[in-house]
N, C-alpha and C positions, 0 to 999 in steps of 0.2 A: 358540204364544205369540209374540206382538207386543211388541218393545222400545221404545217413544215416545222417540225418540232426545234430544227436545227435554225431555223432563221429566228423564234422567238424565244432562244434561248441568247441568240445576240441579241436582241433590243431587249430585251424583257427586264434587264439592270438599268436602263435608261428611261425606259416606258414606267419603271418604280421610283426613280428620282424624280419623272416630269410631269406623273400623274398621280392625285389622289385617288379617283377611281381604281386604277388598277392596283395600287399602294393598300387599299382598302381590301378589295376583293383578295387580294394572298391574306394579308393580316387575319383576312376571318376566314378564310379557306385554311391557314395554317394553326389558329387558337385553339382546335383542339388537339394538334400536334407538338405543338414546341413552346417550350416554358417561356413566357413572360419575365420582363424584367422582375417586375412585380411576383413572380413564381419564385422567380430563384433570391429573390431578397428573404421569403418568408422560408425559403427550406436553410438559407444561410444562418437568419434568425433560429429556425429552429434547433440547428447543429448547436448556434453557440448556448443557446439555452440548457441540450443536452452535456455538452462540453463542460459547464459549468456545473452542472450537476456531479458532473464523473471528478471534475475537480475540487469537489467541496468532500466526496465519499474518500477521494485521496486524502486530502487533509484528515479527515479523524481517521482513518488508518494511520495514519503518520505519528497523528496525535496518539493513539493506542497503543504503537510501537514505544514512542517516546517513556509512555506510562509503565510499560509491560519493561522496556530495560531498564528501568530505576529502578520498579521492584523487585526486579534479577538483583540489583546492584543491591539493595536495601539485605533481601533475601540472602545474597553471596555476606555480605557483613554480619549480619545476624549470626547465620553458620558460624564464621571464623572466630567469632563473639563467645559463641556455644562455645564451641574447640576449645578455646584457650578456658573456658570456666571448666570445663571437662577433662580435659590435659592437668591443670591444677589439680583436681580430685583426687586424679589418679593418681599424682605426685605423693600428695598428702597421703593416702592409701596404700601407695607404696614403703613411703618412711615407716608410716605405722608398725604395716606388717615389718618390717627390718627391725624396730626396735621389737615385737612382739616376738622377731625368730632370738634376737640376742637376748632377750629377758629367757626364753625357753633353753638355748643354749649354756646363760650362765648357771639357769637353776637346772639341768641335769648334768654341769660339772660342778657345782654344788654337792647335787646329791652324789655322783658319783664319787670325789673326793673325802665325802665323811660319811658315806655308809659304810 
C-alpha cells in the first residue's frame, strides 16, 4: 500500500477538523514532539518566577546603592566637617607661632638695644 504524500497532505487539515480518530492519532504521534499548551504555560510560569527572582536581587542592589551613596554623602560631610576643625587648628597654630616669632623679635631688639 502506497501513501501519495501529496494528496494527504490536502485533506489531512480537513480529515483533523472532521475526525477525532485522526485528530487523536497526530495529538499522540506528535506529544512527544511539540510543546502542550499545558508545556508552554509551565516554562512561562517558570520564566515569570525566575523574572521575579532577578527582580527582587535588582531591588536590594538598588537598595545597597541607595545605602552605599548616603554613606558617601555622610562620609564626604564628615570630611569637610574634619577640614573645617583642622583648617581652625591650623589658623590658631599659625597666630600662635606669629605672636611667638613677634615676642622673639621684640626680645632680641630688646636685647640688642640695651646690651
Amino acid at each position: 500500500m502506497s501513501i501519495d504524500i501529496d494528496e494527504l497532505l490536502k485533506i489531512l487539515p480537513q480529515l483533523i477538523r472532521e475526525n477525532d480518530t485522526v485528530k487523536g492519532a497526530i495529538l499522540t504521534a506528535l506529544s512527544g514532539v511539540v510543546a502542550t499548551h499545558a508545556d508552554v504555560e509551565m516554562v512561562i510560569q517558570a520564566m515569570e518566577k525566575r523574572f521575579e527572582a532577578v527582580d527582587r536581587r535588582f531591588e536590594a542592589v538598588d537598595r545597597q546603592f541607595a545605602m552605599n551613596a548616603q554613606e558617601h554623602v555622610d562620609l564626604q560631610n564628615a570630611i569637610g566637617a574634619l577640614h573645617q576643625v583642622v583648617e581652625g587648628h591650623f589658623e590658631e597654630l599659625s597666630d600662635g607661632m606669629k605672636q611667638v616669632q613677634e615676642s622673639i623679635d621684640s626680645l632680641r631688639d630688646h636685647l640688642v638695644n640695651n646690651v
